[in-house]
C-alpha positions as CSV (number, residue, x, y, z in Angstrom):
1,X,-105.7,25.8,7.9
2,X,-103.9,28.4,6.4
3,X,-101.8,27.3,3.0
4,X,-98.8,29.9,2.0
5,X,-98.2,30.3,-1.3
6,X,-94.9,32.2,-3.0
7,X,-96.1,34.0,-6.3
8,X,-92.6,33.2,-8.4
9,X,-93.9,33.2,-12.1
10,X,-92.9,36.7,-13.2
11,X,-90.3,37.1,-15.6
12,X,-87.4,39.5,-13.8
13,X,-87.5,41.5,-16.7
14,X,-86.9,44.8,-14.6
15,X,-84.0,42.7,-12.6
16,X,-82.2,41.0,-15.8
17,X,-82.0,37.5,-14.9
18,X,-83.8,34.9,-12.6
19,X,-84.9,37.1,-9.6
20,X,-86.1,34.0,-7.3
21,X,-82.8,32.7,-7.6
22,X,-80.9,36.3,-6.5
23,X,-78.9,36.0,-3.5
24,X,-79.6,37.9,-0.4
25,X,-77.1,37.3,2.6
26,X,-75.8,33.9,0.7
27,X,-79.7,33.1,0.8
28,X,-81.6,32.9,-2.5
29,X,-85.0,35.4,-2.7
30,X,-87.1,32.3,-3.6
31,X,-85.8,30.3,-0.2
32,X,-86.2,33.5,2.2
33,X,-89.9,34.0,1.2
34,X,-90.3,29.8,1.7
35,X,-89.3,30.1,5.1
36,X,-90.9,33.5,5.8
37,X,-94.3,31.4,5.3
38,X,-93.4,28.4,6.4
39,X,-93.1,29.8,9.7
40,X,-97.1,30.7,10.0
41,X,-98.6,28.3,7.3
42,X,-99.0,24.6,7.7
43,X,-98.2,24.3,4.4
44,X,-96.3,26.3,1.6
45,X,-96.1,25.6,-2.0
46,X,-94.5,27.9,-5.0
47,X,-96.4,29.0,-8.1
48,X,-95.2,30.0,-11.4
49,X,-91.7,28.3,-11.2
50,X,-90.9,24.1,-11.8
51,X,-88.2,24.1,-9.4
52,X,-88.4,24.7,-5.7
53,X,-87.4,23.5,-2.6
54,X,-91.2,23.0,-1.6
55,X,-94.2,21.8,-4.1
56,X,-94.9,23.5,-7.3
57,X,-97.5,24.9,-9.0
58,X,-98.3,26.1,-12.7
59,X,-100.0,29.8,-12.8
60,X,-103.7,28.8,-13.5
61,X,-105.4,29.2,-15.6
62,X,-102.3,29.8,-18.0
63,X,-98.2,31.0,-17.4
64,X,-98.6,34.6,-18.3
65,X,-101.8,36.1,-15.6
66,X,-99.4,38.1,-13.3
67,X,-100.2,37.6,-9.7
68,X,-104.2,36.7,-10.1
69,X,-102.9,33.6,-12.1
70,X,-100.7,32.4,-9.4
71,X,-103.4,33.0,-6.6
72,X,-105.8,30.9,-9.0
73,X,-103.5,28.2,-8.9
74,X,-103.1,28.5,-5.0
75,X,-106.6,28.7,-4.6
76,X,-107.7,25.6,-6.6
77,X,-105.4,23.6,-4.7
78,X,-105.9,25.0,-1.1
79,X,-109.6,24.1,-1.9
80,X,-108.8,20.7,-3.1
81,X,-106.4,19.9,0.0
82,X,-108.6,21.0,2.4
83,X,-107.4,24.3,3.1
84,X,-109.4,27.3,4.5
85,X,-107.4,30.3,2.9
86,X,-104.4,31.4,1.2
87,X,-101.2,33.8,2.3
88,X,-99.8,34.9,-0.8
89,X,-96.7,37.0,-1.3
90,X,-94.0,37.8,-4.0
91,X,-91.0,35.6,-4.2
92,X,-89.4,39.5,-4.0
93,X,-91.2,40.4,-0.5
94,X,-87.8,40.2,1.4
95,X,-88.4,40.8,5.2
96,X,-92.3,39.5,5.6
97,X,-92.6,39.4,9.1
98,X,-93.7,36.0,11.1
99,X,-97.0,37.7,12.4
100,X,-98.0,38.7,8.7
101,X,-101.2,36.0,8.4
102,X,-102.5,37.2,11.7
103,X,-101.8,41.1,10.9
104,X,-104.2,40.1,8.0
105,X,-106.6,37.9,9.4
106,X,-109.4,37.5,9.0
107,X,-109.6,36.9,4.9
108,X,-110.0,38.4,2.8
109,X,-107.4,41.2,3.0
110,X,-104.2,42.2,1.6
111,X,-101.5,44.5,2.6
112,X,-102.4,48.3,1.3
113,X,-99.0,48.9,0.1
114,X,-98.2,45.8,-1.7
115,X,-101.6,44.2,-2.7
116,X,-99.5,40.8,-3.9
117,X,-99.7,40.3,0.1
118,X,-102.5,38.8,0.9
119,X,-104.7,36.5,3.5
120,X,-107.4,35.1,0.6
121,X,-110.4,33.0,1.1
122,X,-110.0,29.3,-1.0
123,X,-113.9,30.1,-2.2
124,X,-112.5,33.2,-4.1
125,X,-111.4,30.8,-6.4
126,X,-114.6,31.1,-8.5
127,X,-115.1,34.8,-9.0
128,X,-110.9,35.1,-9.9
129,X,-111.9,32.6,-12.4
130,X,-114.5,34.3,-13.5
131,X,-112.5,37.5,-13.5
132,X,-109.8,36.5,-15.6
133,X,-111.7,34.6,-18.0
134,X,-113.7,38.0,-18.7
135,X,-112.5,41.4,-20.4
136,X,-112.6,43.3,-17.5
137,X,-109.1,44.9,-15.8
138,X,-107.3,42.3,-14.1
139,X,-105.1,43.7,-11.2
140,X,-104.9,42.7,-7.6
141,X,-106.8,45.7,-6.4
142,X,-109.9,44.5,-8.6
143,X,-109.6,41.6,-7.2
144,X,-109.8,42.5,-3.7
145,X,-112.8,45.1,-4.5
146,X,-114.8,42.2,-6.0
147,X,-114.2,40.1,-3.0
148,X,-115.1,42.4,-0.2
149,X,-111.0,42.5,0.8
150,X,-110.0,44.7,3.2
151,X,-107.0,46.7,3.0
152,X,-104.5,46.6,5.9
153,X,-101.5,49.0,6.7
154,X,-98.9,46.7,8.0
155,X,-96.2,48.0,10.5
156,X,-93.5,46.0,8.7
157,X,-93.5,46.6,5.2
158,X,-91.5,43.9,3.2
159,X,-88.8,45.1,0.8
160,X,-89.9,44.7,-2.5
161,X,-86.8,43.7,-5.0
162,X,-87.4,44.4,-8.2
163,X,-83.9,45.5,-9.3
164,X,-80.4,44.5,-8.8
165,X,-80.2,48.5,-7.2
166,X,-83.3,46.9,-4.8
167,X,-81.3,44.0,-4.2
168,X,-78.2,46.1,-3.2
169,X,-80.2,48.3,-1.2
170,X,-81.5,45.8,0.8
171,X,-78.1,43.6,1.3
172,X,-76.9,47.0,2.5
173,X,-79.7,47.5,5.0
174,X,-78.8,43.8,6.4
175,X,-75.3,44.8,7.3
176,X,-77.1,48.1,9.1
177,X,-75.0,50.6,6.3
């Protein structure tokens, strides 16, 4: 079982205001990236963020981590709940295509271009734990290297908003201009 996980506790400081609450087509960023894994995950919760239209969860093991503290969260509870692995990806990756978990499977792998993207084991838990309670370089790529994660070139990258210029970029490419 395959439990999706939007990564929505960063603080928009390069977009200027609440990013997972930015409008794309009359459709917040936050609900798009919901739906985008609630179309290939039996369940989907949203890390980093109280309020969402699905469960919540707070960045573990503090607010703060980046990424890796969002995937901790999602990880202790996809192991708690029963579930086999993890698809993580921004609450920014606007355009995640429907046949992203399988592009990745099987875990652990991530997408090469945007690492945030990613089909994670729930028994990674321990050594991110381990990881982020040390002094070592945290980053997503670290991760994946101590895991064994494989990179993957996907043939549909996501957009990745992390500007209002992004965001205009992209509700320009929706009306094909």
């Amino acid at each position: 079982m395959i439990l999706g996980a939007v990564l929505a506790g960063g603080q928009s400081s390069r977009f200027g205001s609440d990013k997972a609450m930015a409008e794309l087509d009359g459709r917040t960023l936050l609900s798009r990236a919901v739906e985008a894994l609630q179309a290939q995950c039996d369940a989907v919760v949203v890390v980093g963020r109280e309020e969402a239209p699905v469960p919540t969860l707070p960045d573990r093991p503090r607010p703060g981590m980046g990424p890796l503290g969002g995937i901790a969260a999602a990880l202790h509870h996809a192991a708690e709940a029963g579930y086999d692995t993890v698809l993580t990806c921004p609450v920014d990756a606007v355009g995640l295509v429907g046949t992203v978990a399988a592009d990745l499977a099987p875990s652990p792998a991530y997408c090469a271009d945007q690492p945030v993207i990613g089909l994670w084991p729930a028994s990674a838990r321990a050594p991110l734990d381990a990881m982020l309670a040390g002094t070592g370089k945290h980053s997503m790529r670290a991760f994946a290297g101590l895991i064994g994660a494989r990179a993957v070139q996907l043939a549909v990258l996501p957009a990745n908003i992390n500007t209002p210029a992004d965001l205009e970029s992209a509700e320009r490419r929706s009306h094909g201009l």
